[in-house]
C-alpha positions in Angstrom: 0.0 0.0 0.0 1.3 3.6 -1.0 2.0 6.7 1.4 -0.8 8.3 -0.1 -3.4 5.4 0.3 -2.3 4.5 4.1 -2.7 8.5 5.1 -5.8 8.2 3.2 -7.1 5.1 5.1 -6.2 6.2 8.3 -8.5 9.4 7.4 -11.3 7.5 7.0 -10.9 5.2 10.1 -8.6 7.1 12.6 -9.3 7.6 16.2 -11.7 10.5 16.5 -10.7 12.7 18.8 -12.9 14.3 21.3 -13.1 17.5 23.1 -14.4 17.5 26.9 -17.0 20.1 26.9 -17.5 22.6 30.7 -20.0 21.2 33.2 -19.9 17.9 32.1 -21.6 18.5 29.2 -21.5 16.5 26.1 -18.6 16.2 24.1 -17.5 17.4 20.9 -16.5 15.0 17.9 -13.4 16.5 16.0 -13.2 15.8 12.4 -10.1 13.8 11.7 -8.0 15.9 8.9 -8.3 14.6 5.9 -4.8 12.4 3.6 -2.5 15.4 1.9 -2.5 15.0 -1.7 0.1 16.1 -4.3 -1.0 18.7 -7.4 0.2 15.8 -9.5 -2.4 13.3 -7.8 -5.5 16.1 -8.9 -3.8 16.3 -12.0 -4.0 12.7 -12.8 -7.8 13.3 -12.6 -8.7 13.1 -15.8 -10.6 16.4 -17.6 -13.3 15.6 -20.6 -16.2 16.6 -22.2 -18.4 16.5 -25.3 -20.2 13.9 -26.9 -21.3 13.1 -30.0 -22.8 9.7 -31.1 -21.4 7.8 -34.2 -23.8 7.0 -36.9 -24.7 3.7 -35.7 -25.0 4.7 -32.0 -22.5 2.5 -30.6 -19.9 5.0 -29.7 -19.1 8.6 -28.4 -17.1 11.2 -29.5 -15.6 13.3 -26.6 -12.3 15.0 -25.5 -9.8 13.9 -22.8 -7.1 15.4 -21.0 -5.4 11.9 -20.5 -2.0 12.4 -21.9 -2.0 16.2 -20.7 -2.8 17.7 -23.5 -6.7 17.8 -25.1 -7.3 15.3 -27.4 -10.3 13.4 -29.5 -11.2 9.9 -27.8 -14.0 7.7 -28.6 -15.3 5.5 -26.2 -17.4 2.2 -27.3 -20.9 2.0 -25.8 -21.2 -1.6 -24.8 -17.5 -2.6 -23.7 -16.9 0.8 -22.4 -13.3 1.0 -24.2 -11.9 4.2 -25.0 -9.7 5.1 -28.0 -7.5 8.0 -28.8 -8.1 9.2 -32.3 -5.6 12.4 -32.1 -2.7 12.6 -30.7 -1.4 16.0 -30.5 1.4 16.8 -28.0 1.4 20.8 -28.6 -2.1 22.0 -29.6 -4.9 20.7 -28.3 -7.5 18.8 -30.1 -11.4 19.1 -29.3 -13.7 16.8 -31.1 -16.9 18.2 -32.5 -18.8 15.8 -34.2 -18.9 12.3 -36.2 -20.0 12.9 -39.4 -23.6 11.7 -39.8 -22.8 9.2 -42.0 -19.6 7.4 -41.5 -17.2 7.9 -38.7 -15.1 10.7 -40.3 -15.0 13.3 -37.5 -14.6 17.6 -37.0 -12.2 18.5 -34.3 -10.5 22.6 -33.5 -7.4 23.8 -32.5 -5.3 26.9 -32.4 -1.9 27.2 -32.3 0.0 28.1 -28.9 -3.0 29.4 -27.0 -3.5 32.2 -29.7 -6.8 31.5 -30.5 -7.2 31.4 -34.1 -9.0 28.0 -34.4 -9.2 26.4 -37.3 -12.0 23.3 -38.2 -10.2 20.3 -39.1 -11.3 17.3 -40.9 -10.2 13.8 -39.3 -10.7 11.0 -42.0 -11.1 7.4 -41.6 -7.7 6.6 -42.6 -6.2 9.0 -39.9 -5.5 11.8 -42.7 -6.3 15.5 -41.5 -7.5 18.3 -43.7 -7.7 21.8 -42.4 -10.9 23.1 -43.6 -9.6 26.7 -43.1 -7.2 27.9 -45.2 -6.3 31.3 -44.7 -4.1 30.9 -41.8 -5.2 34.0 -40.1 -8.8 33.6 -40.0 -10.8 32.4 -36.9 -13.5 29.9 -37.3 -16.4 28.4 -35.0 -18.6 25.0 -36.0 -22.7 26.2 -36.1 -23.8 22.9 -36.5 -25.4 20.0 -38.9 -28.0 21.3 -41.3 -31.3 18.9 -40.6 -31.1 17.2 -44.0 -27.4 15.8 -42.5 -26.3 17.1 -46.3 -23.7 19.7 -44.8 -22.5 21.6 -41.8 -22.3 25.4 -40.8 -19.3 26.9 -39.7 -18.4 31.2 -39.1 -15.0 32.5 -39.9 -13.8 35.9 -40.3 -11.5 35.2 -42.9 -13.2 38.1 -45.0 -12.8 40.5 -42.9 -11.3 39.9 -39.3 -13.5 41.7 -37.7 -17.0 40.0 -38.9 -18.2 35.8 -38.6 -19.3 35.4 -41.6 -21.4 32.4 -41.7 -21.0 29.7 -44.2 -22.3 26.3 -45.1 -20.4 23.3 -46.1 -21.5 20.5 -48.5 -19.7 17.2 -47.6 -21.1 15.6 -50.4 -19.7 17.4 -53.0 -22.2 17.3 -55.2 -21.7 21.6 -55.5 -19.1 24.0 -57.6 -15.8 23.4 -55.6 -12.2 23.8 -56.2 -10.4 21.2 -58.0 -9.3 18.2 -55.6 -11.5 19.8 -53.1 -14.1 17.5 -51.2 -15.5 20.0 -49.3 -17.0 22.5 -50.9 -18.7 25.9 -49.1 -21.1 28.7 -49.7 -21.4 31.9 -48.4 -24.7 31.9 -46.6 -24.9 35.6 -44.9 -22.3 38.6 -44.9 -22.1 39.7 -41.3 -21.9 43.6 -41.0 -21.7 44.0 -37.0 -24.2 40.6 -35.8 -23.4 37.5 -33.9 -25.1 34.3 -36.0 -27.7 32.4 -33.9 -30.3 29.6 -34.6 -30.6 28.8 -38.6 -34.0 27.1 -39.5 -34.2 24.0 -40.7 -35.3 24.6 -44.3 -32.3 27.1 -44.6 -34.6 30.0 -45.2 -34.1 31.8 -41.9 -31.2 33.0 -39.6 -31.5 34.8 -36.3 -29.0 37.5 -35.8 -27.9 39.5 -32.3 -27.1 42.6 -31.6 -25.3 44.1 -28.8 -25.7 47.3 -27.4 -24.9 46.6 -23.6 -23.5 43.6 -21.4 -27.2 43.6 -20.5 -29.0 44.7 -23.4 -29.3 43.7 -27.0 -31.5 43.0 -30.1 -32.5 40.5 -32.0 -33.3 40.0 -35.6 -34.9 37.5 -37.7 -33.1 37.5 -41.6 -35.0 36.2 -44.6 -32.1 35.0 -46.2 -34.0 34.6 -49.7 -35.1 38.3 -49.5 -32.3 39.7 -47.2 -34.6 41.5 -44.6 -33.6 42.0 -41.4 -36.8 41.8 -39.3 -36.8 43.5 -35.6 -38.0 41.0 -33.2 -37.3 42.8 -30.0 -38.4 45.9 -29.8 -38.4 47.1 -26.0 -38.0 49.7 -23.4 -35.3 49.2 -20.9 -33.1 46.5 -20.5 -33.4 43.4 -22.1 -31.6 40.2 -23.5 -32.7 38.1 -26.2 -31.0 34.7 -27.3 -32.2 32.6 -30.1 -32.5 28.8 -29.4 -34.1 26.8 -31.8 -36.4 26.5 -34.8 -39.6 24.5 -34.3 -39.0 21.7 -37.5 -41.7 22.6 -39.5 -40.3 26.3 -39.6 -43.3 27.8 -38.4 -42.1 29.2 -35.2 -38.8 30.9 -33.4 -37.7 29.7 -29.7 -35.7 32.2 -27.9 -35.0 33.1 -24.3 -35.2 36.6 -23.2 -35.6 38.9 -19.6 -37.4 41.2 -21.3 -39.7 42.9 -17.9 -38.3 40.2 -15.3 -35.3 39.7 -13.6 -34.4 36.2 -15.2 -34.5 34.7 -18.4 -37.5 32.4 -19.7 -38.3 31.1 -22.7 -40.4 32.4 -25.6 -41.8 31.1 -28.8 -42.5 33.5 -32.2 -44.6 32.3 -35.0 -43.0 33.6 -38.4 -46.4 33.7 -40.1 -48.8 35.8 -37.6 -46.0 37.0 -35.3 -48.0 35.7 -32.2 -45.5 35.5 -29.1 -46.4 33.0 -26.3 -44.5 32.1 -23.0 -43.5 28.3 -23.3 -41.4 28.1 -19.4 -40.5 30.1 -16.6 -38.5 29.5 -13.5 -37.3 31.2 -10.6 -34.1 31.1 -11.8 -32.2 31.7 -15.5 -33.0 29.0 -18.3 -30.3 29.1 -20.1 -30.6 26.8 -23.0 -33.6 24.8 -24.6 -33.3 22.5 -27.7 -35.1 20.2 -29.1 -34.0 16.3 -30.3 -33.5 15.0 -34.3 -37.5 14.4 -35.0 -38.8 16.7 -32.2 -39.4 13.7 -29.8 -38.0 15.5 -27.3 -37.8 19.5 -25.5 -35.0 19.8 -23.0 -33.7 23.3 -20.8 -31.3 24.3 -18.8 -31.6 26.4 -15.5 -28.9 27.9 -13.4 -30.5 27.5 -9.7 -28.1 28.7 -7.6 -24.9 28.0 -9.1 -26.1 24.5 -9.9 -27.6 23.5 -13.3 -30.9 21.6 -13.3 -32.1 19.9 -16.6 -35.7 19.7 -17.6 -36.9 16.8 -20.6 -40.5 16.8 -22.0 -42.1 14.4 -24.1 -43.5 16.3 -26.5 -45.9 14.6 -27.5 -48.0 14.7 -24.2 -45.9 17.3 -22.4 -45.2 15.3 -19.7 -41.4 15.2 -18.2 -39.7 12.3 -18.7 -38.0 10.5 -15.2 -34.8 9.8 -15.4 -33.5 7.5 -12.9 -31.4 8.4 -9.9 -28.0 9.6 -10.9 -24.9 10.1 -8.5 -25.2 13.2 -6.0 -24.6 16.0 -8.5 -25.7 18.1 -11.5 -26.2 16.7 -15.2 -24.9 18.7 -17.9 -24.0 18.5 -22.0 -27.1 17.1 -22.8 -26.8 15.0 -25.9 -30.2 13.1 -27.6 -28.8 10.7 -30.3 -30.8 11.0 -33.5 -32.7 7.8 -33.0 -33.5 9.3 -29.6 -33.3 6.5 -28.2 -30.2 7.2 -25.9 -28.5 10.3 -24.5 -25.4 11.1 -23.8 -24.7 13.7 -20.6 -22.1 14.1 -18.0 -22.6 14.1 -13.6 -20.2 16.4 -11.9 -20.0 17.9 -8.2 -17.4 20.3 -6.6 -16.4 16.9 -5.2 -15.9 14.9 -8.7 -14.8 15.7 -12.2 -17.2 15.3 -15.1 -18.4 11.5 -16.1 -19.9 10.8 -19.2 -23.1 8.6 -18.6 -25.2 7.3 -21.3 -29.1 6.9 -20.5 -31.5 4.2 -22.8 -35.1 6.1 -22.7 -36.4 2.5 -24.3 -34.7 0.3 -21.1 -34.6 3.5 -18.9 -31.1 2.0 -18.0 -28.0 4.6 -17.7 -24.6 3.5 -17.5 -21.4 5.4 -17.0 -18.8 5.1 -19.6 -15.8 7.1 -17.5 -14.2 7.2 -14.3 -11.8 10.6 -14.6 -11.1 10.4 -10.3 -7.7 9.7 -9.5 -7.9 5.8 -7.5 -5.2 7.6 -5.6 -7.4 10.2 -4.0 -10.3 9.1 -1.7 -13.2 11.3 -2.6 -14.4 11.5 1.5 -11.4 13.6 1.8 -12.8 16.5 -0.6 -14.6 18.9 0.5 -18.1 20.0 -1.1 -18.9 23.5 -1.6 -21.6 25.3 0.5 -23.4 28.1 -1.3 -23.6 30.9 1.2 -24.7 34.1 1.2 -23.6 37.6 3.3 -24.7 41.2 3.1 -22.0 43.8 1.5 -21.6 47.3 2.4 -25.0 48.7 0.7 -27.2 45.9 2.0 -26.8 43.8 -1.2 -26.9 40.2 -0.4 -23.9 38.2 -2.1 -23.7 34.6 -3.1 -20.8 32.8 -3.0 -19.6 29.4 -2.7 -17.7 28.5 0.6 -14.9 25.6 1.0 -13.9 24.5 4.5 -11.1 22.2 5.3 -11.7 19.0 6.7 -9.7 18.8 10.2 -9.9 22.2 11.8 -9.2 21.6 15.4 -11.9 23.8 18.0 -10.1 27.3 18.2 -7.7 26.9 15.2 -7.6 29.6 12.8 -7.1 29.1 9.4 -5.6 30.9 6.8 -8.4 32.1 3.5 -8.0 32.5 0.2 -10.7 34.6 -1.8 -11.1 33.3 -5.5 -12.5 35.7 -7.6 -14.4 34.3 -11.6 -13.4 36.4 -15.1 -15.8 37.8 -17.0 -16.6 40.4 -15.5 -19.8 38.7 -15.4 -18.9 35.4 -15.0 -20.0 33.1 -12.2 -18.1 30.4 -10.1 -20.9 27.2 -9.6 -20.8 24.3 -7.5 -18.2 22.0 -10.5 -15.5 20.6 -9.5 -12.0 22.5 -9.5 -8.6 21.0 -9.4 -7.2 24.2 -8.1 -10.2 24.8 -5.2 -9.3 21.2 -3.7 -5.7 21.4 -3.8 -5.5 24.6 -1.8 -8.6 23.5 0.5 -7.0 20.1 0.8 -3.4 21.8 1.6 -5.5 23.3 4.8 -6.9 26.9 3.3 -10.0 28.1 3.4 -11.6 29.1 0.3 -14.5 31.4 -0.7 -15.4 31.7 -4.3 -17.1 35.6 -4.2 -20.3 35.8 -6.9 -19.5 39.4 -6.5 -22.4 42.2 -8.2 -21.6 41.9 -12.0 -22.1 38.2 -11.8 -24.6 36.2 -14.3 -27.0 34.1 -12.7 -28.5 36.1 -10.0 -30.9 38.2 -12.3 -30.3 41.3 -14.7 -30.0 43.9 -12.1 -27.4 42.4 -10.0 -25.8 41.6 -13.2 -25.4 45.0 -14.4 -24.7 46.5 -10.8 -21.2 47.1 -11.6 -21.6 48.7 -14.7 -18.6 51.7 -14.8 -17.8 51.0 -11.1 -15.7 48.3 -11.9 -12.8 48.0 -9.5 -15.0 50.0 -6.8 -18.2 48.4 -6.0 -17.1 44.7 -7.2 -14.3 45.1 -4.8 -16.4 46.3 -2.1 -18.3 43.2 -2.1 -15.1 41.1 -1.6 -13.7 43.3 0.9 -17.0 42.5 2.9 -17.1 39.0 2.4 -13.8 39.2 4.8 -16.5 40.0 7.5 -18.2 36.5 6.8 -15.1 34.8 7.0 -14.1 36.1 10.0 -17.5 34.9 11.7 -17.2 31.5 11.0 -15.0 31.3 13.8 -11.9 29.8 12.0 -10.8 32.0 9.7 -7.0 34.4 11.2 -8.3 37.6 10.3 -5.0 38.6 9.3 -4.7 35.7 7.1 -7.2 36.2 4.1 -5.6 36.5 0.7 -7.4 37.4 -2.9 -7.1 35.0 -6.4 -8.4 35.6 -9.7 -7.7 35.0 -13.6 -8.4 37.3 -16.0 -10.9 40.0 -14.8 -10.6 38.2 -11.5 -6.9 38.7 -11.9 -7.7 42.6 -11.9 -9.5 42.2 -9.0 -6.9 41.2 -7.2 -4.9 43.7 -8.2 -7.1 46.4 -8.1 -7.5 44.9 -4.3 -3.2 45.8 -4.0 -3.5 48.9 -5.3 -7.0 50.8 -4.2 -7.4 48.7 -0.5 -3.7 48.0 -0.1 -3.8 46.9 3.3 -7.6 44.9 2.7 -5.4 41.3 1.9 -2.2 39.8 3.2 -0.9 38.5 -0.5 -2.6 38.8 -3.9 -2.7 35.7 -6.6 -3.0 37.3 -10.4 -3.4 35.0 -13.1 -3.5 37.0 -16.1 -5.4 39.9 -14.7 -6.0 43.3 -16.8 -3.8 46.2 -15.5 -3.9 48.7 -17.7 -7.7 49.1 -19.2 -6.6 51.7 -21.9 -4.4 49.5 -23.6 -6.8 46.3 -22.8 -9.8 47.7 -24.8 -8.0 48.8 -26.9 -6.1 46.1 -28.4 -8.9 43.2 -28.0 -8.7 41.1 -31.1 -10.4 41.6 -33.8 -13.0 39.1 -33.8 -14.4 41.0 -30.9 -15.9 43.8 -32.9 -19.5 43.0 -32.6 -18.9 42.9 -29.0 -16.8 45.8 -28.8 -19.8 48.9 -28.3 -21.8 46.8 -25.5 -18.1 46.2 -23.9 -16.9 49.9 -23.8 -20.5 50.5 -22.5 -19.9 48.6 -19.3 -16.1 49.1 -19.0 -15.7 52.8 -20.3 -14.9 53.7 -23.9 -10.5 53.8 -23.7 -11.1 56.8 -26.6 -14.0 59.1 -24.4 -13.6 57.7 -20.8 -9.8 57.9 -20.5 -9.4 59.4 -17.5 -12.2 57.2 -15.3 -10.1 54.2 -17.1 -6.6 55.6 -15.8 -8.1 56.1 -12.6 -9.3 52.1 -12.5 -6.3 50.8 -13.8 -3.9 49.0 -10.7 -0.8 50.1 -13.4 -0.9 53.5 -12.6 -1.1 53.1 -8.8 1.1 50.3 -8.8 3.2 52.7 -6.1 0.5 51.3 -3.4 1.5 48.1 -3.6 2.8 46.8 -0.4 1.8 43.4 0.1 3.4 39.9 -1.5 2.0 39.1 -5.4 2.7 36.2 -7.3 1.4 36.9 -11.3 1.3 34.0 -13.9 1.0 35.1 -17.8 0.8 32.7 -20.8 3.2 34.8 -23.3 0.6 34.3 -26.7 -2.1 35.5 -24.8 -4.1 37.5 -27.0 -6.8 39.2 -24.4 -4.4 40.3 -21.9 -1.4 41.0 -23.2 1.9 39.8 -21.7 3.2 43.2 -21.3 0.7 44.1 -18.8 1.8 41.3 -16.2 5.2 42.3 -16.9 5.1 46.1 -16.2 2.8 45.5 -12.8 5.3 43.0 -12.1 8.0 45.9 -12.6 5.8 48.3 -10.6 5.8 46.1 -7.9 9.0 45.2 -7.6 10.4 48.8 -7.7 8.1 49.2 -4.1 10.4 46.3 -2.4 7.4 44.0 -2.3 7.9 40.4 -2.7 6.7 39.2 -5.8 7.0 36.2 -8.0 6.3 35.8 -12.1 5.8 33.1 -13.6 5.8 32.9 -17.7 4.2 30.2 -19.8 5.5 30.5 -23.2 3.3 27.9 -24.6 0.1 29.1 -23.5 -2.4 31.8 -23.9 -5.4 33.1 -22.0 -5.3 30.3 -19.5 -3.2 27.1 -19.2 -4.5 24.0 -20.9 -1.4 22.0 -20.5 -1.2 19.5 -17.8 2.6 20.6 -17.1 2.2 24.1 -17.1 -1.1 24.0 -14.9 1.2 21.9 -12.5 4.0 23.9 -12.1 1.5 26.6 -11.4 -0.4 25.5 -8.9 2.8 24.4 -7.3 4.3 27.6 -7.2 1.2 29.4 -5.6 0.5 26.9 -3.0 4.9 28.2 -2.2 4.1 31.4 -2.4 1.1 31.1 -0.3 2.8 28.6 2.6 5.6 31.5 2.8 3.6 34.6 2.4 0.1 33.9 3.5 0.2 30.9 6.1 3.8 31.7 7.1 4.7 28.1 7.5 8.8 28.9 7.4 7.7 30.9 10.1 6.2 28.6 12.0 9.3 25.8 11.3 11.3 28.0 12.9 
C-alpha cells in the first residue's frame, strides 16, 4: 500500500478525537484531517467533455485530457473501451462531431493558445484536412443542417472583424475547387451581428445585436429576401437569445428577460408574429433545444450555481423520469438522432465530469468514464456550501464557501478569496482541481459571486456597470467580515485569487485597499484598461460597443479608465504578489503582467512571475497547470500561512 493510500485510510478510520466540553456536558466530535495529496495526484484526474454519437449509436465522440494535453477519444458504448483518435502533443485537439454518415469526425485547434481556431477534418484513414485555409482567419462549427447534407461553420477570414457564416457541402455534389471534397457557400455577410439559430429549411437565420452587457437586439433574416426583421423591440433593459427552430419552420424559440429579472423562454410564429411564454423558472433558463424528429424538449436552468435539466415528451408534455443519478448536476445534454439514448455528464465540486449514457427505451443509464484519481479518496474533498452575506450597501452576495476538513476547535485558518473572469462570470458548484488542492493543503476558500455576476438576475448583473474596481471590490472586501465569523478564519490571514478580470481584482484589491489582503494571486489579470480595450482582437468587434458601454470607452472615458487601472497606482502596492502570464495570450497582453510585475517590484514588495511561453489566455497544459499551482500553493505557505515561520 502507497503513502498516499495509508494516510488516506487512516483518514477514513482514525481515532476520533474528542473535546471534553464545561459542566460535564456533552462532548465534541473532531473531524479527523483529511490524507495530503500532491497537485500531480489532482492532475492525474482526468478532464473531458463532449459527446457526439457515431452514426450507428455505438460509440461517443468526446475530448480527454489523459495524456495532458486535449485530445479526440471515442469511447465504445457496450464494452466501455476508450480510444485515442488524435494525438497531439502541442495543440490541443477538441472533437466536435462524427460525421452523420460514416465515422469521419470535426475536431479545433489553435496554435499556442492564440486562439485562431481552425475546423479540421479527421478522415477514416487517420488523414487530417484543415478546412480553413487562410491561416489567419478564426472559425467556430454552427452545426449540422437537418437534412445531415452539410454543416455550418463562421470564420472571419473576409474581414477579421466580422463571422461570416458559411455552409459546407460534404457531399460534394456543389461548384468546388479542383481536388477539393468539401466544398462551401457563403450563406450571410455579417456587418456587425453574432449568428444564432438557422431554421431547418435554410430559409431563416437569427441574428444578435449588442448594445450593452445587459441589453441587445435580436433579428430575424429572410435570407431569400435579405430583410432583417426587428424581433425585440423594447424599453429598458433586455436580453434576447435565439435557441431553436420548431421543425416545420413555423415558429422561433428564444430566451429573453425582457420585464423580469431572469430569463424564460419564448416562442414566435413567423407567419402571424403571435409571441407565447413556453417556461419560466425562478431562476435563469439558459438553454432549450429540441432532439432530431422533435421527440423531445430539454432546458437548462442555473438554480443557484447549480444546473438543473428539464426533458419533455412532446408529444404529451409530460417530463420524462430519469432515474437516480450520482449526487450532483447533469450537464451537455446530448439526444442521439434515433433518440433513443442520451449522452450527458454528472459532476459535483467533489468529482470531475463522467460521461453517462441513458437508454429512454430500457430506462437503464450507465457510465462510460471514471476521470477520479484511484489515488485520492473522494471523502477527503470537500463540497462547496453556497452561502450568502450582506455587503456594504445591503446587497446580499452569493458565494460558494470551502472549508477544510480537520480544523481543530479554536484553530484559525488561513483564507484564500477566489474571484471568476468575466466580469460577469460566475463560479458554480463544479469541481476545481485548483479549489481542492489549496482547501485540501488546509486553506479556506470562498469563491465571491460578487455584483456583475450572471445568474442572480439582470439587475445584479449589471450592478457594476462603470464602477468596476470600486463596488465589485467592495463586495469582496465585505465577504472578509463572513469569514471572519465562521469562527476559524485568522483575520490577518485572508488573501485574494483571480484570472483574467478576476486577476484585476486582485490587483485592483493591491492597489485601491492595499492593506484589505495579506498576499494577492493574479493570473492573467488586466492592468492597464486603456491598452486592454484597446487592443482586444479583432473578432471581438460586434462585442466591442456593449463592452466599452460597461467598461468605459478607452477613446472618451480615459481618464475614469486611468483612474481604475492598478498600473498607474502600482506605487500602493505593499503586500506579497505572485502573477502567472501565458506569453501568446491574445486578451491580456503579456506586457501588462510584466510592467505590474516591474511596478511592484520597484516598491520592495515580494513578488513572484511566472511565464508560460506555450500558452495563452489560461493554461491547458497539464505541465504548465502543475507547475503553477505548485508555485502558488509556495508562495502562499511563505507569504500567507507563514509556515517557514512557524518551522522555525
Amino acid at each position: 500500500m502507497t503513502k498516499t493510500k495509508i494516510l488516506s485510510f487512516m483518514a477514513m478510520v482514525g481515532l476520533i478525537a474528542f473535546v471534553q466540553c464545561t459542566g460535564g456536558g456533552p462532548v465534541e466530535e473532531v473531524e479527523s484531517p483529511p490524507a495530503e495529496y500532491s497537485i500531480e495526484q489532482f492532475m492525474n484526474t482526468v478532464q473531458i467533455f463532449g459527446s457526439s454519437f457515431s452514426p450507428d449509436e455505438s460509440k461517443i465522440l468526446y475530448t480527454s485530457k489523459e495524456t495532458g494535453i486535449f485530445n479526440a477519444y471515442e469511447v465504445d458504448i457496450a464494452s466501455g473501451q476508450s480510444t485515442a483518435l488524435t494525438s497531439s502533443d502541442q495543440d490541443y485537439a477538441l472533437a466536435i462531431s462524427y460525421f452523420p454518415d460514416d465515422e469521419r469526425f470535426l475536431f479545433t485547434s489553435d496554435q499556442g493558445g492564440n486562439e485562431i481556431n481552425h475546423i479540421y477534418v479527421r478522415n477514416v484513414d487517420g488523414t487530417v484536412k484543415d478546412l480553413i485555409p487562410d491561416s489567419t482567419a478564426k472559425a467556430q462549427f454552427y452545426g449540422w443542417a437537418q437534412d445531415d447534407k452539410s454543416f455550418f461553420l463562421t470564420s472571419n477570414s473576409r474581414d477579421p472583424k466580422f463571422f461570416d457564416l458559411y455552409e459546407v457541402d460534404i457531399s460534394n455534389t456543389g461548384e468546388t475547387m479542383e481536388g477539393d471534397l468539401y466544398s462551401s457557400r457563403l450563406v450571410f455577410e455579417n456587418t456587425n451581428y453574432i449568428v444564432g439559430a438557422i431554421s431547418p429549411n435554410r430559409k431563416f437565420l437569427t441574428l444578435v445585436q449588442p448594445i450593452t452587457t445587459n441589453n441587445n437586439n435580436m433579428y430575424l433574416r429572410d435570407l431569400e429576401s435579405g430583410e432583417n426583421i426587428l424581433l425585440s423591440e423594447h424599453e429598458g433593459m433586455a436580453t434576447y437569445s435565439p435557441q431553436y427552430f420548431s421543425l416545420d419552420n413555423s415558429k422561433l424559440y428564444y430566451t429573453t428577460n425582457e420585464g423580469k429579472e431572469f430569463t424564460y423562454l419564448m416562442s414566435y410564429e413567423l407567419e402571424t408574429g403571435n409571441r407565447e411564454v413556453v417556461e419560466e423558472a425562478a431562476w435563469d433558463i439558459v438553454f432549450a433545444g429540441l432532439s432530431k424528429t422533435g421527440k423531445y424538449r430539454f432546458i437548462g436552468i442555473n438554480a443557484d450555481a447549480k444546473t438543473e435539466i428539464i426533458i419533455y415528451n412532446t408529444a404529451d408534455g409530460s417530463k420524462v423520469e430519469l432515474p437516480t443519478l450520482p449526487e450532483g448536476e447533469i450537464t451537455s445534454v446530448n439526444i442521439s438522432d434515433s433518440e433513443k439514448q442520451m449522452a450527458f455528464y454528472v459532476n459535483s465540486s467533489t468529482s470531475p465530469s463522467n460521461l453517462y449514457v441513458y437508454n429512454f427505451e430500457s430506462k437503464e443509464y450507465k457510465s462510460l468514464s471514471d476521470t477520479m484519481n484511484p489515488e485520492i479518496n473522494q471523502d477527503d474533498l470537500v463540497a462547496g456550501e453556497v452561502i450568502r452575506f450582506k455587503s456594504f450597501d445591503g446587497m446580499e452576495i452569493p458565494a460558494l464557501l470551502y472549508k477544510p476538513k480537520g480544523i481543530q476547535p479554536g484553530e484559525l485558518r488561513p483564507a484564500i478569496l477566489d474571484i471568476h473572469g468575466g466580469p460577469g462570470g460566475q463560479r458554480r458548484l463544479n469541481y476545481q482541481f485548483r479549489i481542492q488542492y489549496l482547501v485540501n493543503h488546509g486553506y479556506v476558500v470562498l469563491s465571491v459571486n460578487n455584483r456583475g455576476s450572471s445568474g442572480y438576475g439582470k439587475s445584479f448583473y449589471a450592478a457594476d456597470d462603470q464602477k468596476h474596481g470600486d463596488v465589485d471590490l467592495k463586495d469582496c472586501i465585505w465577504s472578509k467580515k463572513f469569514l471572519e465569523s465562521t469562527g476559524y478564519v485568522d483575520p490577518d490571514k485572508i488573501g485574494i485569487m483571480g484570472g483574467s478580470y478576476g486577476g484585476y481584482m486582485v490587483m485592483a484589491a493591491l492597489t485601491f485597499a492595499p492593506e484589505e489582503f495579506t498576499v494577492g494571486v493574479n493570473y492573467f489579470g488586466v492592468t492597464n484598461w486603456l491598452r486592454t480595450l484597446k487592443s482586444i482582437p479583432p473578432w471581438w468587434e460586434a462585442f466591442k460597443d456593449a463592452l466599452y458601454q460597461e467598461m468605459g470607452d478607452p477613446y472618451q472615458d480615459s481618464v475614469a479608465l486611468y483612474n481604475k487601472s492598478p498600473l498607474f497606482h502600482a506605487s500602493n502596492i505593499v503586500k506579497p504578489v505572485i502573477v502567472l502570464q501565458g506569453a501568446n495570450d491574445p486578451r491580456v497582453l503579456k506586457i501588462e503582467s510584466d510592467e505590474i510585475v516591474e511596478g511592484a517590484r520597484a516598491n520592495g514588495v515580494p513578488v513572484e512571475y511566472v511565464i508560460f511561453d506555450d500558452e495563452g489566455h489560461g493554461f491547458l497544459k497539464k505541465e504548465n497547470q502543475i507547475e503553477a499551482s505548485e508555485s502558488v500553493l509556495a508562495f502562499l505557505d511563505k507569504h500567507l500561512w507563514g509556515k517557514e515561520e512557524e518551522a522555525m
